[in-house]
C-alpha positions as CSV (number, residue, x, y, z in Angstrom):
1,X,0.0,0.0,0.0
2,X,1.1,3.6,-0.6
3,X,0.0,7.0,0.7
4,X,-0.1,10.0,-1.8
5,X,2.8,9.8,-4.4
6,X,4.1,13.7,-3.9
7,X,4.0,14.8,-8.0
8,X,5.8,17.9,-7.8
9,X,8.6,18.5,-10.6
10,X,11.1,16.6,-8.5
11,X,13.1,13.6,-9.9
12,X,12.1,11.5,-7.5
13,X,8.5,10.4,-6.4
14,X,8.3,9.2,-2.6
15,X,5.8,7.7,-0.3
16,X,5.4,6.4,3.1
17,X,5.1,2.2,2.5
18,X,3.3,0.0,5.7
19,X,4.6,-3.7,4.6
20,X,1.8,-5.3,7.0
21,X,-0.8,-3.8,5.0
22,X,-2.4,-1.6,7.4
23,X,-3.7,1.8,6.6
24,X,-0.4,3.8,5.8
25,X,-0.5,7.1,7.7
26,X,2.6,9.4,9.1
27,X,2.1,9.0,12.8
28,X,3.8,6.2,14.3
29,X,3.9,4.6,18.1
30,X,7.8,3.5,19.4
31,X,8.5,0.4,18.4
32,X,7.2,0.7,15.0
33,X,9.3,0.8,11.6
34,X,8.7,2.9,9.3
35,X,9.4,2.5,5.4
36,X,10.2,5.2,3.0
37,X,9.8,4.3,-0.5
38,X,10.9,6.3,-3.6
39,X,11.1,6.0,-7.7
40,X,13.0,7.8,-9.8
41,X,11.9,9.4,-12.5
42,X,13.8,8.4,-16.1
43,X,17.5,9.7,-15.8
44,X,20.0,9.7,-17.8
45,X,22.7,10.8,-16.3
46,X,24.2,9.3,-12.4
47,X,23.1,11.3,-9.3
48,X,23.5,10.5,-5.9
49,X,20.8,10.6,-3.4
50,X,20.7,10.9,0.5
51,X,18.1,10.1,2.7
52,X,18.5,11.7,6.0
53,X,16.3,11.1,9.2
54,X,16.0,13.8,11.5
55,X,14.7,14.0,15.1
56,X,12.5,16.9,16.4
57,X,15.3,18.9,18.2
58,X,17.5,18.2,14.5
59,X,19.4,15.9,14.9
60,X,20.2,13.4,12.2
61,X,20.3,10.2,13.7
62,X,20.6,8.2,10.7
63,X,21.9,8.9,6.2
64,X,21.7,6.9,3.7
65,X,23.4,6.9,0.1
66,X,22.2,5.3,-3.1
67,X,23.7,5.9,-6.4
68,X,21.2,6.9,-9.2
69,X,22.7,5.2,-12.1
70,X,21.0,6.9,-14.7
71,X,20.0,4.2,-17.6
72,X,17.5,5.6,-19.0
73,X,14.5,3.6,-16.3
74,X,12.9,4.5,-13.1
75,X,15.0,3.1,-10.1
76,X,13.5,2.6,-6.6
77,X,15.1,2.7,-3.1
78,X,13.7,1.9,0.5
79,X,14.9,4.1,3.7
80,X,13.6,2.2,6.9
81,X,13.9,3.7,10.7
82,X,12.8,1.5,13.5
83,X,11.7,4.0,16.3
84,X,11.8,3.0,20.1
85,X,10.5,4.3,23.4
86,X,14.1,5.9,23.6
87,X,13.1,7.7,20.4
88,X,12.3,11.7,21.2
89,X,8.2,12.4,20.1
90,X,7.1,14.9,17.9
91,X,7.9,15.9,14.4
92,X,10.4,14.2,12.5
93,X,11.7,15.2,8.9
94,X,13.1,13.3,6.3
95,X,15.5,15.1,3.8
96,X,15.6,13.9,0.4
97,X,18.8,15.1,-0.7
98,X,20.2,14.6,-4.7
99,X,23.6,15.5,-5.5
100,X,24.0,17.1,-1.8
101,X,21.5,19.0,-2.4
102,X,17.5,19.1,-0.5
103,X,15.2,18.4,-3.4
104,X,12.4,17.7,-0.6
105,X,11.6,17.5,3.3
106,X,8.7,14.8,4.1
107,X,7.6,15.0,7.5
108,X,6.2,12.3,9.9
109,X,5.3,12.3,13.6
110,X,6.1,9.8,16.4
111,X,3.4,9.6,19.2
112,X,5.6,10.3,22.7
């Protein structure tokens, strides 16, 4: 299941994934894992891109890479963070970073 696909003129299209099945929403309860999914659109040319998770007071407390490799067909790349009761409540963001630079922020929120 996906939520809304963000169509914006980005080169990448992201959603929230829920592998169970369930309803897939952006507030979570510690202990939960949450899946980021996203597609690129058709490159031709490599890029890089960075996932970063950030906690409310902005922190990053976890990055990703994955190389774009640019042949010509959509690629797709998961980001998963598996939240605890040690985990700080409140707003998160995700930064969706291409070639070191922010192409998008998705926000989610993690019950205290």
């Amino acid at each position: 299941a996906e939520s809304k696909i963000l169509n914006a003129p980005h080169k990448l299209e992201v959603a929230w994934i829920n592998p169970s099945g369930k309803e897939v929403k952006n507030v979570f309860s510690p202990g939960e894992r949450i899946y980021l999914w996203a597609e690129s659109k058709i490159l031709n040319a490599p890029h890089k891109l960075e996932v970063a998770w950030i906690n409310p007071s902005g922190k990053e407390v976890k990055r990703e890479t994955f190389d774009l490799r640019g042949w010509g067909a959509r690629e797709t790349f998961w980001s998963e963070l598996q939240t605890g009761r040690h985990m700080e409540g409140g707003q998160w963001k995700v930064k969706l970073l291409i070639d070191g630079r922010v192409d998008r922020a998705l926000y989610w929120h993690l019950k205290p």
